[in-house]
LOFI-55190 format. One record per residue: z, y, x of N, C-alpha, C in turn; residue number from 0. Coordinates in Angstrom, 1 decimal, padded with zeros to 4 digits. Layout:
BEGIN
(baro (Z Y X) (Z Y X) (Z Y X) NUM)
...
END
This chain:
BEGIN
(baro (-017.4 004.2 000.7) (-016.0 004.5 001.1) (-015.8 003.9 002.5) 0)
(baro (-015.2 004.6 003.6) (-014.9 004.5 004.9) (-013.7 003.8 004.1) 1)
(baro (-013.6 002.1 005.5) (-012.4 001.7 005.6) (-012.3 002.1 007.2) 2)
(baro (-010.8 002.9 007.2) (-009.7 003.0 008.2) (-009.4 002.2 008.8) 3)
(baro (-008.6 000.9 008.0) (-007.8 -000.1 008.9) (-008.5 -000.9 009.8) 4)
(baro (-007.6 -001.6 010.3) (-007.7 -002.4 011.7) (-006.9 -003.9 010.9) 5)
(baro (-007.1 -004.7 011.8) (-007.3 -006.0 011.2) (-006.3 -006.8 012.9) 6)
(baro (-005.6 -007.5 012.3) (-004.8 -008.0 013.8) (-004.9 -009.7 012.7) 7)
(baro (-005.8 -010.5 014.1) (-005.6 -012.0 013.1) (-004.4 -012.9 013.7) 8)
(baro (-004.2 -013.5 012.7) (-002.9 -014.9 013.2) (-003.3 -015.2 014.1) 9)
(baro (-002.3 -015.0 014.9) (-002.1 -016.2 016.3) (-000.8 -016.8 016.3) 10)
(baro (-000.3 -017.3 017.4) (000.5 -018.1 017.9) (002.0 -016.6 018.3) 11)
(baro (001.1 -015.8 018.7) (001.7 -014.7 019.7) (002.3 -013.7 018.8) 12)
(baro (001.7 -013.7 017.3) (001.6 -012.5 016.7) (002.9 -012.5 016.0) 13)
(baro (003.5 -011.3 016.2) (004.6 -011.2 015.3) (004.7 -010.2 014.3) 14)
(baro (005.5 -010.9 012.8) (004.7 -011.2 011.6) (006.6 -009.9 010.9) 15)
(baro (006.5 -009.2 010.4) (007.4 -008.5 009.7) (007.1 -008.0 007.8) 16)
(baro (008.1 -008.4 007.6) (008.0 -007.8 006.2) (008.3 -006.9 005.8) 17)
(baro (007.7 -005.7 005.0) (007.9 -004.5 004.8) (007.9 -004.0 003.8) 18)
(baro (008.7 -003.2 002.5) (009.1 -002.8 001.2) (007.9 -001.7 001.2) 19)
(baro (007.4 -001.8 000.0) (006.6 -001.4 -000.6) (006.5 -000.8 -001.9) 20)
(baro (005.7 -000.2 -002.6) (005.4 -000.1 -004.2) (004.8 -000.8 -004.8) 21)
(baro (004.4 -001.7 -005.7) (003.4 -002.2 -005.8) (002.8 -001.8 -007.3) 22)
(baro (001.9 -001.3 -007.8) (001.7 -001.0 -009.6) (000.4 -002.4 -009.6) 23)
(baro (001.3 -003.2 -010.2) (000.4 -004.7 -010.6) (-000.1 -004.2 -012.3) 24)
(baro (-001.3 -004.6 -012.3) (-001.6 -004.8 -013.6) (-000.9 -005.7 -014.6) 25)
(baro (000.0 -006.5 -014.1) (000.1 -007.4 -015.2) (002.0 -007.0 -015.3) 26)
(baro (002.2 -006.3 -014.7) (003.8 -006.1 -014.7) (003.9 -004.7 -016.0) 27)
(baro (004.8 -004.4 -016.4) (005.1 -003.0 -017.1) (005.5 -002.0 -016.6) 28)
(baro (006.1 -001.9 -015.4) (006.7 -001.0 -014.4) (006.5 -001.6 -013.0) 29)
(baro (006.6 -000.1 -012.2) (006.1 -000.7 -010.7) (007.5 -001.6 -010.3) 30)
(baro (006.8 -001.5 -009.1) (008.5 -002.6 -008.5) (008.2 -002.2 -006.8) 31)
(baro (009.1 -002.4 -006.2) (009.6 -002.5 -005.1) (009.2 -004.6 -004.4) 32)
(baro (008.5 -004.5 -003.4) (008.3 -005.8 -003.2) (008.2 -005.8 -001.8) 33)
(baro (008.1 -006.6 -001.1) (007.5 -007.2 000.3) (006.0 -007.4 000.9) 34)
(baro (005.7 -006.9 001.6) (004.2 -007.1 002.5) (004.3 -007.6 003.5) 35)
(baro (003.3 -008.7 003.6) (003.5 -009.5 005.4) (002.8 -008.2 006.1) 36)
(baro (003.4 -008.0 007.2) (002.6 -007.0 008.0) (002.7 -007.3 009.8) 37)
(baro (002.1 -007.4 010.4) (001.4 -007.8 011.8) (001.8 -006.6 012.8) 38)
(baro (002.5 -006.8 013.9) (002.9 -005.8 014.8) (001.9 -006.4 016.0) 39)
(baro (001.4 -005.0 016.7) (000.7 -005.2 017.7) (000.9 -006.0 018.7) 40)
(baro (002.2 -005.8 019.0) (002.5 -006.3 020.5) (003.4 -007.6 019.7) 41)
(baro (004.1 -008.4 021.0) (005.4 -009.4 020.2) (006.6 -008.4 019.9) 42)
(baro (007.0 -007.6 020.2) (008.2 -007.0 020.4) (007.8 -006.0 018.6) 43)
(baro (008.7 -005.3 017.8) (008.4 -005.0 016.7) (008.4 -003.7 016.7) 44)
(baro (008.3 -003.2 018.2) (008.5 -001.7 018.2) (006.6 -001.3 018.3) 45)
(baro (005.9 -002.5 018.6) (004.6 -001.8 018.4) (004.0 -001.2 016.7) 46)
(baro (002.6 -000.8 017.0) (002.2 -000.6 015.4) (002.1 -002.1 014.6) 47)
(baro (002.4 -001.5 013.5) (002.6 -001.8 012.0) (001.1 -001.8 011.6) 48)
(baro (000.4 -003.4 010.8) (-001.0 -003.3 010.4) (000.0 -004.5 009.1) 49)
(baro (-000.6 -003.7 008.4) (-000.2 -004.4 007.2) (-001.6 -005.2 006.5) 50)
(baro (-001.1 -005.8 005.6) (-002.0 -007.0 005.3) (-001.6 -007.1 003.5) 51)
(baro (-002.6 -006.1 003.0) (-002.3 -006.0 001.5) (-003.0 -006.8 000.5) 52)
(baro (-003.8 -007.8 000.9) (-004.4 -009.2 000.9) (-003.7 -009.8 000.6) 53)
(baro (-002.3 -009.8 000.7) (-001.0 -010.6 000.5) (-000.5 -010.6 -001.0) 54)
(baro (-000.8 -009.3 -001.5) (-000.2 -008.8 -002.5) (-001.0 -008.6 -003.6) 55)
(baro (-002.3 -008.6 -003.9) (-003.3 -007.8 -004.7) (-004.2 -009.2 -004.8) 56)
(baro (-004.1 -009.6 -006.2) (-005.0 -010.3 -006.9) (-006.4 -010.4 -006.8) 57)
(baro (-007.3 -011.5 -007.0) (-008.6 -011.3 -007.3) (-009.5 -011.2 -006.4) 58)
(baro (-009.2 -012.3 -005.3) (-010.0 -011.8 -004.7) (-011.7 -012.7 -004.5) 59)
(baro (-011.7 -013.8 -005.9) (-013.3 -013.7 -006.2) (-013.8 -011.9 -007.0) 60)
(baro (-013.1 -011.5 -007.6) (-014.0 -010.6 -008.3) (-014.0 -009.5 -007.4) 61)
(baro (-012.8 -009.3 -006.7) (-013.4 -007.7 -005.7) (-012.6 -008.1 -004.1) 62)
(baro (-013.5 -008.7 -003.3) (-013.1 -009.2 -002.1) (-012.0 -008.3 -001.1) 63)
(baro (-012.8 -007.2 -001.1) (-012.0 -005.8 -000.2) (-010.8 -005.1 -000.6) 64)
(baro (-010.7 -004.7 -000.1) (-009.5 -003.3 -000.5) (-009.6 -001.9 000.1) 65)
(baro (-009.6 -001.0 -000.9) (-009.7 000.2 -000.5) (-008.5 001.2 000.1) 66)
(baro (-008.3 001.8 001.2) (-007.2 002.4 001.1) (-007.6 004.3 001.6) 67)
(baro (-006.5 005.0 001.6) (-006.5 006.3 001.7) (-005.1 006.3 001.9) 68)
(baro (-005.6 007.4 002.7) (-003.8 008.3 003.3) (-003.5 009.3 002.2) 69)
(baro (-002.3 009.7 002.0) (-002.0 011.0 001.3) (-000.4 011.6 001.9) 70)
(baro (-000.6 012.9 002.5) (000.3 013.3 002.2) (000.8 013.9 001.9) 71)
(baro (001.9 014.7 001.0) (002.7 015.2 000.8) (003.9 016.5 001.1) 72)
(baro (003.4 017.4 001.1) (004.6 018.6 001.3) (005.2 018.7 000.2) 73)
(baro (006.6 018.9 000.2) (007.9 019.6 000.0) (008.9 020.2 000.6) 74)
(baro (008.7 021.7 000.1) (009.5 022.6 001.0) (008.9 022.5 002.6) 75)
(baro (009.9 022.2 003.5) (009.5 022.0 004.7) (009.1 020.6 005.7) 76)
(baro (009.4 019.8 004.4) (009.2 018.0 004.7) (007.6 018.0 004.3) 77)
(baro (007.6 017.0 005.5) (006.2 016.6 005.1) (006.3 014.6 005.4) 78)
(baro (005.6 013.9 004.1) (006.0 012.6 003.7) (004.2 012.3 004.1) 79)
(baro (003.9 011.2 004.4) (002.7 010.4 004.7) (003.0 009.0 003.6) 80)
(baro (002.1 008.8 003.1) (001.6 007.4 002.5) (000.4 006.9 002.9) 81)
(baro (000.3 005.4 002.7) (-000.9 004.6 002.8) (-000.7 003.9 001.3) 82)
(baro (-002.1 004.1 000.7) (-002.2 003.6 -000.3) (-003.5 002.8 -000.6) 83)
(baro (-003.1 001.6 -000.8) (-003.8 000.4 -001.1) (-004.4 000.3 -002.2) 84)
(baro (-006.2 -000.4 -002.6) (-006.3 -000.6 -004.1) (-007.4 -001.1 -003.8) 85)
(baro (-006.8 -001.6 -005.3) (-008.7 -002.9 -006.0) (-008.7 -002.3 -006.9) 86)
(baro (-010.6 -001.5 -006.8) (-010.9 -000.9 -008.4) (-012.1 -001.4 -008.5) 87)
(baro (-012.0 -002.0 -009.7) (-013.7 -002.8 -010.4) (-013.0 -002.9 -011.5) 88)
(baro (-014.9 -002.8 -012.1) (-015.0 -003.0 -013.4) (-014.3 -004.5 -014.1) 89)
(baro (-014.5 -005.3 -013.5) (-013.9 -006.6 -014.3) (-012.4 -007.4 -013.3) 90)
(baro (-011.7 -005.8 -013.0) (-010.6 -006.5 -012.9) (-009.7 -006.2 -014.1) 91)
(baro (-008.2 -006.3 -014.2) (-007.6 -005.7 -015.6) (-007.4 -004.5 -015.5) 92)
(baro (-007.2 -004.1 -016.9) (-006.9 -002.4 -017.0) (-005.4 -002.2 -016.2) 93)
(baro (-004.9 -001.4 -015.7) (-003.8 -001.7 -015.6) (-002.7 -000.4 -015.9) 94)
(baro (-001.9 -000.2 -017.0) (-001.3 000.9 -017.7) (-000.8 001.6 -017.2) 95)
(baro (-000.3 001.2 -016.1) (001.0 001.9 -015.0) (-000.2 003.3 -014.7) 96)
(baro (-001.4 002.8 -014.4) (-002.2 004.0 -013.5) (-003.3 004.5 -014.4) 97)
(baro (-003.4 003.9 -015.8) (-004.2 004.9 -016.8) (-003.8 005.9 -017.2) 98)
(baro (-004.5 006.7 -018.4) (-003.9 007.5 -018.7) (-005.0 007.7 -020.1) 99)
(baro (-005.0 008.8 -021.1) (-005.8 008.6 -021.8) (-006.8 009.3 -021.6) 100)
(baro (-007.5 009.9 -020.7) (-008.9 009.9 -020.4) (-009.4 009.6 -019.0) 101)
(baro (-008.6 008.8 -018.7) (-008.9 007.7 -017.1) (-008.5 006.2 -017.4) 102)
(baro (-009.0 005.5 -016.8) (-008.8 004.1 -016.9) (-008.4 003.3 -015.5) 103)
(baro (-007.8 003.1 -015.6) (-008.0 002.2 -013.8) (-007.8 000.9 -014.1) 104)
(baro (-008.8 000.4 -013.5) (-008.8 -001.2 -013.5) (-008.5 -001.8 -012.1) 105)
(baro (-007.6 -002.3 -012.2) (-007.5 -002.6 -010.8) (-005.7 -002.9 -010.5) 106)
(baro (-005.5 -002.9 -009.3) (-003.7 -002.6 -008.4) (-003.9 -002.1 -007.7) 107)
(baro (-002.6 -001.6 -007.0) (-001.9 -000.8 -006.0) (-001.0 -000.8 -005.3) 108)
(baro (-001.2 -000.3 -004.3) (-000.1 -000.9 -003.3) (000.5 000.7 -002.4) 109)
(baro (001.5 001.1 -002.3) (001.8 002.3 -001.6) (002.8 002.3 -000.8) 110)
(baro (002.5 002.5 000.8) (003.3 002.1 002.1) (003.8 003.7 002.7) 111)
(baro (004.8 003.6 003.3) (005.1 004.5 004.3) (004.9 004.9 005.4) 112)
(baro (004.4 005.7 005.7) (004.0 006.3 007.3) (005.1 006.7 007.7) 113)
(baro (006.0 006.1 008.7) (007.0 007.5 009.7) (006.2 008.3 010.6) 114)
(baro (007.1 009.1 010.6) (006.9 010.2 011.5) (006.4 010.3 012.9) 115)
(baro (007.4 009.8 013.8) (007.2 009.7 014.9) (006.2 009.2 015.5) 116)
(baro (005.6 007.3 014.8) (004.7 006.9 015.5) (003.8 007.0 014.9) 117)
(baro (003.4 006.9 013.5) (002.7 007.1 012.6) (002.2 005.6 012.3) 118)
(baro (003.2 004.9 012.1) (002.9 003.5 012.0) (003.7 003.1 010.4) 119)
(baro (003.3 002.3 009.8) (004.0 001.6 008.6) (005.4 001.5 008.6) 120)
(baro (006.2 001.7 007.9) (007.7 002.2 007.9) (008.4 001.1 006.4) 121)
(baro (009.6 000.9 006.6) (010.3 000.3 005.1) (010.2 001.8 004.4) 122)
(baro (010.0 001.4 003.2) (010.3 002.2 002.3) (011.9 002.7 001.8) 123)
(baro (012.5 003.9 001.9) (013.6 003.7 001.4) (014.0 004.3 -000.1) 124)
(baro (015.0 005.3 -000.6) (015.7 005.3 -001.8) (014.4 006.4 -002.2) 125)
(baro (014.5 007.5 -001.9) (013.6 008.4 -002.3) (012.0 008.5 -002.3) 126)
(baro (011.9 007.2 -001.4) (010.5 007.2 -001.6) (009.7 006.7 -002.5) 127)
(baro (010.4 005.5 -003.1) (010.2 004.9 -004.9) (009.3 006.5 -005.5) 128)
(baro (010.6 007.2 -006.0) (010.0 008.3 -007.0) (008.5 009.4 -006.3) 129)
(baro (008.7 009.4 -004.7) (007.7 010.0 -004.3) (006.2 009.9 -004.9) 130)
(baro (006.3 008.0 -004.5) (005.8 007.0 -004.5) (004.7 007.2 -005.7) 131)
(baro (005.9 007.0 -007.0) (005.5 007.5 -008.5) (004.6 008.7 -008.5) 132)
(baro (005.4 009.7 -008.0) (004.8 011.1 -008.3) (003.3 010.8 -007.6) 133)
(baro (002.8 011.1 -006.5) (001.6 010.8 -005.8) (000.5 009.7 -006.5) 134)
(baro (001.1 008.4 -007.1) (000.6 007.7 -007.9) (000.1 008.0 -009.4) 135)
(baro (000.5 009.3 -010.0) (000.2 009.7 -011.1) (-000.5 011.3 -010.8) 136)
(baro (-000.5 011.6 -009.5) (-001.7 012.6 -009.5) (-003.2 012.6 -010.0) 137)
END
């Protein structure tokens, strides 16, 4: 599996934003709405958005990495972008939110917004929760 992301490390210079998310934890019963540290290019917050989902996602003796993929979404004449984050191995936990009964996923998940304009990581807002959902249960 091709990783995409880009990696911006701590400095002195680097400015650090927090950004709403989805998160489907294995150990929770329902997803939830949470915060991501995420890293803007430049100091100013109008650069890109490099999120850092290492922050969020358990485990990282048993599965070091994180996998992610784009997906987007048509409706009608809208078109929605996500970045979706995951740990899948065999000896992490099952996790219910993203089973089903003839799939298993072991692992979490993490699911961000793309805006439009720059195509950089975006807050999540009201409608994107259920999007969120829907795309996560494909």
């Amino acid at each position: 599996m091709v990783n995409t992301r880009k990696y911006i490390f701590p400095a002195s210079s680097t400015t650090e934003l927090h950004l709403r998310c989805r998160l489907y934890s294995s150990s929770w019963s329902k997803p939830c709405q949470v915060t991501m540290l995420t890293r803007c290019s430049d100091r100013s917050r109008n650069g890109k958005h490099f999120p850092v989902p290492e922050s969020l996602l358990d485990c990282a003796s048993v599965q070091p990495y994180v996998h992610n993929c784009l997906v987007t979404l048509h409706e009608g004449r809208h078109v929605y972008q996500f970045s979706v984050f995951f740990k899948w191995h065999c000896r992490l936990q099952t996790n219910p939110l993203l089973s089903s009964s003839d799939h298993i996923f072991q692992g979490d998940a993490v699911v961000m917004r793309i805006g439009v304009s720059a195509g950089s990581i975006v807050n999540m807002r009201g409608r994107d929760n259920s999007l969120a959902d829907f795309i996560m249960h494909r």
